[in-house]
N, C-alpha and C positions, 0 to 999 in steps of 0.2 A: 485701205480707206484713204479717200483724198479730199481734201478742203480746198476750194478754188476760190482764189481772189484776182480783181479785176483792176487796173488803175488806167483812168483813161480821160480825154481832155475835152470840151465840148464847149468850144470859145474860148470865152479869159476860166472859163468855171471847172472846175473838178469835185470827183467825188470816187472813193473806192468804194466796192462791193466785196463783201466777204462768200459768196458761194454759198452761201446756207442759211442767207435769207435777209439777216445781218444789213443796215445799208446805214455807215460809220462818217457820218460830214464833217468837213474839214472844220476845226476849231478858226485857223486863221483866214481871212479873206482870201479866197482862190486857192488855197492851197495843199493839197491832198498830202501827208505826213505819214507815209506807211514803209519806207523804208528809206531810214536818214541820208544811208550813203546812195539812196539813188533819186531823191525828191530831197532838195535841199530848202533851208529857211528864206522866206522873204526878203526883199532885200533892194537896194536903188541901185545897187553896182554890180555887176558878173564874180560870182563866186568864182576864188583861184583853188579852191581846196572843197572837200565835205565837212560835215560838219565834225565829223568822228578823227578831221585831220588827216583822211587821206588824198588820193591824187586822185581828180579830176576823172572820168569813164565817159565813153559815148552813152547818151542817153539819158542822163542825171538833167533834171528840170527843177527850177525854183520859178517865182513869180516875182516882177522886177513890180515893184510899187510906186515907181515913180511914171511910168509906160502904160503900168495896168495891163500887162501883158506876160504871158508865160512865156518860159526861154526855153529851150533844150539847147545841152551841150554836145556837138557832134565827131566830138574826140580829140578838135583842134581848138574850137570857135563857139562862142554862142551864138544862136537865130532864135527869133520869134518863131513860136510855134504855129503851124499853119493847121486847115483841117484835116494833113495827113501829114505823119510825122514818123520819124524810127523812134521806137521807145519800147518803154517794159510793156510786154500787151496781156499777161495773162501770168497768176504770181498761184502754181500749185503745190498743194501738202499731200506727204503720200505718209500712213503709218500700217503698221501691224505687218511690218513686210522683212521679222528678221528670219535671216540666213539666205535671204535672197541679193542678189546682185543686177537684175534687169528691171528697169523701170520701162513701163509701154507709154508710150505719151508723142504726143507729134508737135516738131517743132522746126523753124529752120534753121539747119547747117550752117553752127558757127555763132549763132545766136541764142544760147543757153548759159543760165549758170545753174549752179548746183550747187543748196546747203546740208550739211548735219547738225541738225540740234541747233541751228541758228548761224554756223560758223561756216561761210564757203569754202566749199573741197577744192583744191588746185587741180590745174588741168589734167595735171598727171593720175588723179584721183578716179577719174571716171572715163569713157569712150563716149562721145556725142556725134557718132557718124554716118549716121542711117538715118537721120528727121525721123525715127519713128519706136527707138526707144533710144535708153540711156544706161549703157552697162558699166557698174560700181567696179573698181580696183579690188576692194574688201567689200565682203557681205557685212547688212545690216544687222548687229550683234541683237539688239532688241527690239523688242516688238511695239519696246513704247519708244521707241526714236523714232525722231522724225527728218524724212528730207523733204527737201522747200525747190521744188525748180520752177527758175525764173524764166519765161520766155520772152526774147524779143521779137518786134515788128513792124509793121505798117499801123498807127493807130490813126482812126480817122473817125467822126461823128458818129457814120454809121455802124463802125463797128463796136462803139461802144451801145451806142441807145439804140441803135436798130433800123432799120423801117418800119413803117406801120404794118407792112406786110411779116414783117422775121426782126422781133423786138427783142430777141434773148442772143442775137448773133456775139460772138463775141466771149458768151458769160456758160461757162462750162455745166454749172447746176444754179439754181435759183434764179428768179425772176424779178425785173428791176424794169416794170411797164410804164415807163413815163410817157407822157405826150412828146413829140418831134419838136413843138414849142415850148418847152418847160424850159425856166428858168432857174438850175439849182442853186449858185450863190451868186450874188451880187457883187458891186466891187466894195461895198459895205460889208460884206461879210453874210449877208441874211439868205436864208432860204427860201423861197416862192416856189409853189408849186400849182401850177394850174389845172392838177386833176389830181386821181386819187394816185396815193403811194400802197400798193399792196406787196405783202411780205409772206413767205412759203411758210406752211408746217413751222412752227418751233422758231423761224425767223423775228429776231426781235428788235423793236427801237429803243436803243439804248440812251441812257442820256446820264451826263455826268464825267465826270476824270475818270472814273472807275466803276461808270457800268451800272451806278448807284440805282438809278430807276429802268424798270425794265417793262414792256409791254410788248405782250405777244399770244400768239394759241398757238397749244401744242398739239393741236389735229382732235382735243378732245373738249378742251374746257381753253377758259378766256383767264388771263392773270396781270395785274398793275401790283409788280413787285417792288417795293424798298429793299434794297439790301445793302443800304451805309449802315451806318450808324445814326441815321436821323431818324425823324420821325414821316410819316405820309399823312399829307395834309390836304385835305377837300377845301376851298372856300368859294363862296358865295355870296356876290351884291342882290343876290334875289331874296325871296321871301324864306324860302327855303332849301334845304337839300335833301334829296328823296332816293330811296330805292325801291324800286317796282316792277312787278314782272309786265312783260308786252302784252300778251295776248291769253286771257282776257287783262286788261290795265288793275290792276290793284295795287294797291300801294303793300310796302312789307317793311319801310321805314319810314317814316315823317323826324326831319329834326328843324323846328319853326327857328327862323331869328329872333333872337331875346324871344325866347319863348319855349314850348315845351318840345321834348322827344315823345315819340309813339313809336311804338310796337304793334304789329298788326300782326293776326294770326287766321290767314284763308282770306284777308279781307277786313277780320273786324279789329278793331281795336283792344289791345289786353291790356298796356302797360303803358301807363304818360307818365311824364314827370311834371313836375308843379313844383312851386315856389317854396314848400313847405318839406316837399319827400319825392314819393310816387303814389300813384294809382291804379290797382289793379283790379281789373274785370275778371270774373273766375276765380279756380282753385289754382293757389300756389303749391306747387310740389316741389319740395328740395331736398338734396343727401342730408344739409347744414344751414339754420339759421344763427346767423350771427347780425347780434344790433347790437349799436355803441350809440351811444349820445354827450356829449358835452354839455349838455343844457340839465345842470345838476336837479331842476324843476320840473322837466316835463317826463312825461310818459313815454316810456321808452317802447312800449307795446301794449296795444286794447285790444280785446276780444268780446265783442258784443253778440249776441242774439234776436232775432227780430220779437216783436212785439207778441205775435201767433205764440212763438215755443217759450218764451221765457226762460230761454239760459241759453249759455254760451259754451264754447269746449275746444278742445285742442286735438287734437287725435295722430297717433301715430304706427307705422305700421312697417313691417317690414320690406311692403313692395306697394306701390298705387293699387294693386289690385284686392290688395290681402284687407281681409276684415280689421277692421282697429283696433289694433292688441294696448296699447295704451291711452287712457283719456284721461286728460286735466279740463272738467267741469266746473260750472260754477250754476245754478238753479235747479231743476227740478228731474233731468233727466237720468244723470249719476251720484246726484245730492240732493240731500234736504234742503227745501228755499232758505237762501241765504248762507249757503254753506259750497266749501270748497271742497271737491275730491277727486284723489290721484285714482286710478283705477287701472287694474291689469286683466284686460279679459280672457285672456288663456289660462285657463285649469289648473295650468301643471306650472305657472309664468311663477317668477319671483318680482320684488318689487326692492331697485339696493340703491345707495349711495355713494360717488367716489369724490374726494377729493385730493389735492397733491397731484393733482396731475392724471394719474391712473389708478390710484391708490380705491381702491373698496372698501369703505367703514363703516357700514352697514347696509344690512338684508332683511327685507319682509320677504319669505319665502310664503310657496303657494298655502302654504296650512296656517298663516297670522304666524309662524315663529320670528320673531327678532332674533338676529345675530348681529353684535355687534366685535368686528376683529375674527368675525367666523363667517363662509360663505354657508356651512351647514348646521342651521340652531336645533337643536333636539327637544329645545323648553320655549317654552313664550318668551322667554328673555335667554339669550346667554351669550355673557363678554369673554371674548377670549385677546390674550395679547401675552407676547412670550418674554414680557417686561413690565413685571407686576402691574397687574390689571386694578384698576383705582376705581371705586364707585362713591360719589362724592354726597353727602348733602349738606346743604350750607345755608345759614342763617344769617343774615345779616345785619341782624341787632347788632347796638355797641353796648357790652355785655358789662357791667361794673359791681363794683364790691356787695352793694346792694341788691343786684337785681339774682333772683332764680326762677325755675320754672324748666320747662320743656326746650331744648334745643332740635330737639328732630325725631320722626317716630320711623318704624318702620311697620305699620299695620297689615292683617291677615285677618279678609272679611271674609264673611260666611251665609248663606241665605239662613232663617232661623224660622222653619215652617209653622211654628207654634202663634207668628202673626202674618198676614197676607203680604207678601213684599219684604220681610224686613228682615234686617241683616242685623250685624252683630259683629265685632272683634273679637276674630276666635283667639286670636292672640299679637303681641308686641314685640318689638325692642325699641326700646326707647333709651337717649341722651338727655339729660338731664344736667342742671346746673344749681350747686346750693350757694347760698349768698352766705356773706362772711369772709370770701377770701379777694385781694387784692386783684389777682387778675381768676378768670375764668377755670373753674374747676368741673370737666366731666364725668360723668358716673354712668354707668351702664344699667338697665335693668330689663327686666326680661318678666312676661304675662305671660298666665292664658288664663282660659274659661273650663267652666267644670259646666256649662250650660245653665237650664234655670230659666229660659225667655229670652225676647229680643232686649228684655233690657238691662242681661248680665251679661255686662262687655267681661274683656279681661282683668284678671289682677295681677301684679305683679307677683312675682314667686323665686326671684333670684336675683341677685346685684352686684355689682362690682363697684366698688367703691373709685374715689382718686387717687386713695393709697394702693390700689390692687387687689383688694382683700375682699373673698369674696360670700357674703350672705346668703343663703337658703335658709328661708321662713324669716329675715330680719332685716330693716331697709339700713342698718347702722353695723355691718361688722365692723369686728377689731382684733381680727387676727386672720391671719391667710384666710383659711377656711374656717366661718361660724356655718354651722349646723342645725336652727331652730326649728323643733317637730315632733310630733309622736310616733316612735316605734312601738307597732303591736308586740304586747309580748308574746304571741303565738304566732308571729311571725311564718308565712309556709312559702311567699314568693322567693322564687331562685333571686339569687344577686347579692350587693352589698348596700344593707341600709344603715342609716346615719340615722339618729336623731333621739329623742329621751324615752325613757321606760317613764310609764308611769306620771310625767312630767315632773321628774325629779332625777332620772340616772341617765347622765347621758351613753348612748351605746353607740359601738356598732357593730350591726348583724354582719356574718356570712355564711348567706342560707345557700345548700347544696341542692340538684335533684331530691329525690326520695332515697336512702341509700348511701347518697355519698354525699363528702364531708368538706366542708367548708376551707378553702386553703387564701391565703396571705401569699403573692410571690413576690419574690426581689430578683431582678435583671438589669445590666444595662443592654443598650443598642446593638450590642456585636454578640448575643447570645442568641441561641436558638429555640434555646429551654430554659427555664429559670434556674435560678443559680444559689438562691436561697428561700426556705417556703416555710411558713408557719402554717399547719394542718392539726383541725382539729373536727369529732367528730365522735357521736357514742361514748362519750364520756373518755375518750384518748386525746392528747395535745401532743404530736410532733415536730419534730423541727432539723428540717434538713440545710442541708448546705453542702456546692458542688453538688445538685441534684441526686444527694445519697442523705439518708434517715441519718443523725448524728447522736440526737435522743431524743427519749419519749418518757411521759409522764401517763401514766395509767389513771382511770376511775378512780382506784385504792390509791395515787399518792405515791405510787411507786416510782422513784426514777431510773431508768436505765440508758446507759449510755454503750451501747454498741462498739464504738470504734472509740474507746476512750482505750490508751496506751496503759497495755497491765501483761505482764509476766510472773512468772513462775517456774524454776527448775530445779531441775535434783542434781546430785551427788548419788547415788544410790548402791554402787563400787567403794568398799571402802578403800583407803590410801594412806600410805603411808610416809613420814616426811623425819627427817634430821632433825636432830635438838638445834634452834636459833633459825631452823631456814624462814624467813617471810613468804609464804608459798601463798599464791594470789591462784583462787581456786577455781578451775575449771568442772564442766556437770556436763552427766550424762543424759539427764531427761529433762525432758519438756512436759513441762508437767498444762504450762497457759504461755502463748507468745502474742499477744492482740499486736497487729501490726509488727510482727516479725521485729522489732527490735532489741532483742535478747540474743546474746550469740552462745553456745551450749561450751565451743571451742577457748574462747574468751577468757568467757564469764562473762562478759560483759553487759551490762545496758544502758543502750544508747539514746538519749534525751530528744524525741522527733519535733519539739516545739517546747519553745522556754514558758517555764511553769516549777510549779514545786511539785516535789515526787515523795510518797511515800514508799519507802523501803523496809523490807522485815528478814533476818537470815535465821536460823539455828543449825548447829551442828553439834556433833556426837563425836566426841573423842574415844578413843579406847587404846588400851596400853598402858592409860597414866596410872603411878606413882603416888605414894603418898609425899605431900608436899613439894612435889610438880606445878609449874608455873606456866599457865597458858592463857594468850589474848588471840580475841578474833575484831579485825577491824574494817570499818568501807573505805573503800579508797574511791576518793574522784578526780578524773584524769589523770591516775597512775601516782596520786601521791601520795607518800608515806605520811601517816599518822606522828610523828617525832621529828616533824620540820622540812619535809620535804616537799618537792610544788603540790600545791592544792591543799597542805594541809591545815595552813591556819586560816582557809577559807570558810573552816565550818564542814569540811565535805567528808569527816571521817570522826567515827568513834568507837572504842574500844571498849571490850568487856573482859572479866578474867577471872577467873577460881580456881580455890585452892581445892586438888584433888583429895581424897582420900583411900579411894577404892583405883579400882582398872578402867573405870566409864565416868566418861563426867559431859554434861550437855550445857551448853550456853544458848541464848536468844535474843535478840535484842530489834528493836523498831526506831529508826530515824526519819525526819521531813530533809530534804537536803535541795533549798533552790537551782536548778540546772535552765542554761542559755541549751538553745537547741544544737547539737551534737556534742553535747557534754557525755562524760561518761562514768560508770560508777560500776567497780567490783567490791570484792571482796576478801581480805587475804588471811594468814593470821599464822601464830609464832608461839614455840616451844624452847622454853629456857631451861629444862628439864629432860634431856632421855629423846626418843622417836614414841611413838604413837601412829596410829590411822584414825580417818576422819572419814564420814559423811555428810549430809544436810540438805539443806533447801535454801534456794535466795529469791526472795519476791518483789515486789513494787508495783506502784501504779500513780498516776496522774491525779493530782489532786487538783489543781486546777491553778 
């Protein structure tokens, strides 16, 4: 691809051409500034140097402003420029040409330079010896590098602007049709043109240090582009400034001096401004209205209705075309005269509120449910919030030592068909406040109705005081739970009832199905069953714990106790023992072990829960002697009876007879206090001869 530019003389005047339509005038008077080192600056005296501070080249031209005359320099000497000169006649750009090395381009021999990317290649750099291409030393590495060759030659009038007959001689692409008499700068600097300047495809007139404004067609459409940083500003000493199409003439903008803007739409007018706002002809349709006012007084938006409809509305909708799924009315059309309403006419629509931003804090969904902190309500009302949800009501009397009464109700109507229309409090909770106390004292209570007509509201029927305590049948408890009421004594509803026999005993029932029997449970939190139960039932009263029967009391009176701690076992082997041994007696039968606390090997029993124990032993001696001396004693925790540990605790006692035959039998019954795994046998001692013995050792928990 190649970019052609032009630079050429036409009197004291200059001007370059950029090749593509481009047509770039000189800033200073006469003087065309397109390449420093070969158009040098202005100036009253013969430049000895460029400006870039290099040495002098045939062909480098400034403008002498004291002469008003262009110079060129012919490699020794300056001359006035005449209307045929040697100079740069034709400046081309070649790109997209890497890995090649032959440039085609005609030129004459000796009279070329050649750049890269802005920088001239040395002679060694390229071959220029054919006039009709230019062969590289090194190929073009990129395809965005650019080389620049310069041509020199004969520059003369016509070859820059033409003849009338061949006006583009000269200019490689684009066209630069001036008149043969045009004037392009002046010695003042100014441009005159006495005919028209037209510009190729995409060619633009630039204006600015940098290009700032830009006018041009790009073979499709027309463009007056800003592209500083300013602003593009229209003015006008007329009446106004307008935009309008040609044919046919309509206007499509009016903006009056000191006066108003319009908008026309086909022709008509929609949209003026005024002194106050706007005015709009038609329906306004937008994604988003936003109004603001500063005027803390005025109305910030009216919505009126003509006379005909009487009322007014708002309407919204998903698309221009779509029926109005939402209307904010005010008269007769989606409200009762004098009345406001929000309305959603799709079936299935919800109707919600946000605020914070984005936030949703409540939903009328399609069936009237409110949700509020829920986008799905399942009741006419229901708040949800995952930060204890608060529902308030509030009085705002100033409440003092004197005053009571009612602080807030919370009623539950009802229709009451027994009068046409009319209702009824089927029931309360009501706040309440009693006078006497310094600051404000709440009380809770609680109604309903038993019926009777529309004109038996509710009664109260339960209370909570400001101490906590809380009344059924009585507006004064004084204790946790008062209980005030009559319990049937034939009593047959299942459940637990409270309240007096007779209105004298106070009770409380616990009525079973038919069948079965009435129970009492104790648990805490971490149980799955109950843990202890009072059941009673047919004339039996039980009482478990660890969900097992511990004891029962019968009809007759009888008590039994299951798992209460009792043994029993024998000796049944008789045995024989040494005169003086203390032999602590081991048994072979079992005669009762409740809870396995008896050991046969032992003797032993072992105390499963501290309590007092009764204990009962006998044995049968045989062998003795007349005037033979024998004791039988308890031992607890292994202690001798004559001072040894446990014995002056009380945990042992001794019996003893005097023989007089071969057999002799002793018995004896003790209470003996025991900590839980205390222990108690049995032993006992011949001061007389051997003998054999058997017996029985028993006990049991007495409690």
């Amino acid at each position: 691809m190649s970019r052609n530019r032009s630079l050429s003389n036409h009197g004291s005047s200059a001007y370059t051409n950029t090749g593509t339509g481009d047509a770039q005038l000189p800033t200073n008077a006469g003087v065309a500034t397109m390449i420093s080192d070969v158009t040098l600056s202005p100036g009253t005296i013969d430049p000895t140097q460029t400006v870039l501070s290099n040495a002098l080249a045939a062909g480098m031209t400034y403008f002498n402003t004291a002469s008003s005359k262009l110079r060129i320099y012919d490699g020794s000497a300056w001359n006035d420029a005449t209307t045929t000169v040697e100079g740069v006649y034709d400046v081309t750009e070649f790109t997209g040409i890497a890995a090649q090395t032959t440039i085609a381009i005609v030129y004459d021999i000796g009279l070329v330079q050649v750049l890269l990317n802005g920088v001239q290649l040395a002679n060694s750099d390229f071959t220029a010896t054919t006039g009709t291409n230019i062969v590289l030393a090194v190929a073009v590495t990129n395809a965005d590098d650019i080389i620049t060759v310069i041509r020199w030659g004969a520059v003369t009038t016509s070859t820059f602007l033409g003849t009338a007959a061949t006006k583009n001689t000269g200019v490689t692409t684009g066209t630069l049709p001036f008149a043969e008499d045009v004037v392009l700068v002046d010695a003042s600097g100014n441009v005159n043109l006495t005919g028209d300047m037209s510009l190729s495809d995409s060619g633009k007139a630039a204006f600015g240090a940098s290009d700032d404004l830009q006018i041009y067609h790009d073979g499709s459409n027309s463009y007056i582009s800003e592209l500083g940083t300013g602003d593009l500003v229209l003015q006008s000493n007329g009446a106004k400034i307008g935009l309008a199409s040609s044919s046919p003439f309509e206007w499509m903008v009016e903006a009056i001096t000191d006066g108003e803007v319009k908008l026309y739409h086909n022709g008509s007018s929609k949209l003026t401004t005024t002194a106050t706002g706007i005015d709009v002809t038609g329906t306004v349709t937008a994604d988003m209205l936003s109004v603001n006012s500063t005027d803390s007084s005025a109305d910030i938006a009216t919505f009126g209705g003509s006379l005909q409809t009487s009322y007014s509305k708002v309407n919204f909708s998903s698309d221009v075309s779509s029926t109005h799924q939402y209307i904010i009315s005010y008269g007769s059309e989606h409200a009762e005269s004098g009345n406001l309403a929000i309305k959603n006419t799709i079936s299935t629509g919800d109707l919600f509120f946000v605020t914070g931003g984005s936030f949703e804090r409540m939903r009328i969904d399609s069936s009237g449910n409110v949700g509020i902190g829920t986008i799905s309500p399942d009741t006419l009302l229901e708040i949800d919030s995952n930060s204890a949800p608060t529902l308030r009501i509030s009085n705002s009397k100033q409440w003092g030592a004197a005053d009571s009464g009612t602080v807030g109700e919370l009623q539950f109507y009802m229709k009451d068909d027994s009068t046409p229309n009319g209702t009824k409090v089927a029931a309360f909770i009501k706040t309440t406040n009693n006078a006497g106390s310094s600051v404000p004292e709440g009380e809770l209570s609680f109604g309903t109705s038993l019926g009777g007509g529309a004109s038996t509201n509710a009664i109260e029927r339960m209370r909570i005081d400001s101490a906590g305590n809380v009344g059924i049948g009585t507006t004064t408890p004084d204790s946790a739970l008062q209980v005030t009421g009559t319990v049937a004594n034939s009593q047959t509803t299942k459940g637990v009832h409270l309240g007096m026999h007779a209105s004298r005993y106070a009770a409380i029932e616990m009525v079973g199905a038919s069948g079965d029997d009435g129970w009492i449970d104790f648990k805490d939190v971490d149980d799955t069953d109950y843990s202890e139960r009072i059941r009673g039932g047919s004339g039996t009263l039980a009482f478990s714990t660890n969900a097992a029967e511990r004891m029962r009391i019968n009809a007759a009176g009888i008590v039994t106790k299951p798992n209460q701690p009792a043994f029993s076992i024998a000796k049944s082997v008789s045995a024989s023992t040494a005169t003086y041994d203390d032999i602590i007696v081991s048994y072979t039968t079992t005669i009762l072990n409740v809870g396995s606390h008896a050991s046969l090997t032992t003797g032993r029993f072992t105390a499963p829960v501290t309590g007092n124990y009764m204990f009962t032993f006998d044995i049968t001696q045989e062998g003795a002697n007349s005037g033979d001396w024998r004791t039988v004693n308890f031992y607890k925790n292994g202690g001798y009876p004559y001072g040894n540990a446990g014995v002056n605790s009380g945990g042992h006692l001794s019996t003893a007879s005097t023989v007089g035959s071969d057999h002799v039998q002793m018995a004896k019954s003790i209470v003996i206090p025991l900590n839980q795994n205390d222990y108690v046998q049995i032993g006992h001692t011949s001061w007389d001869g051997t003998f054999s013995y058997k017996g029985t050792f028993s006990g049991y928990l007495i409690g």
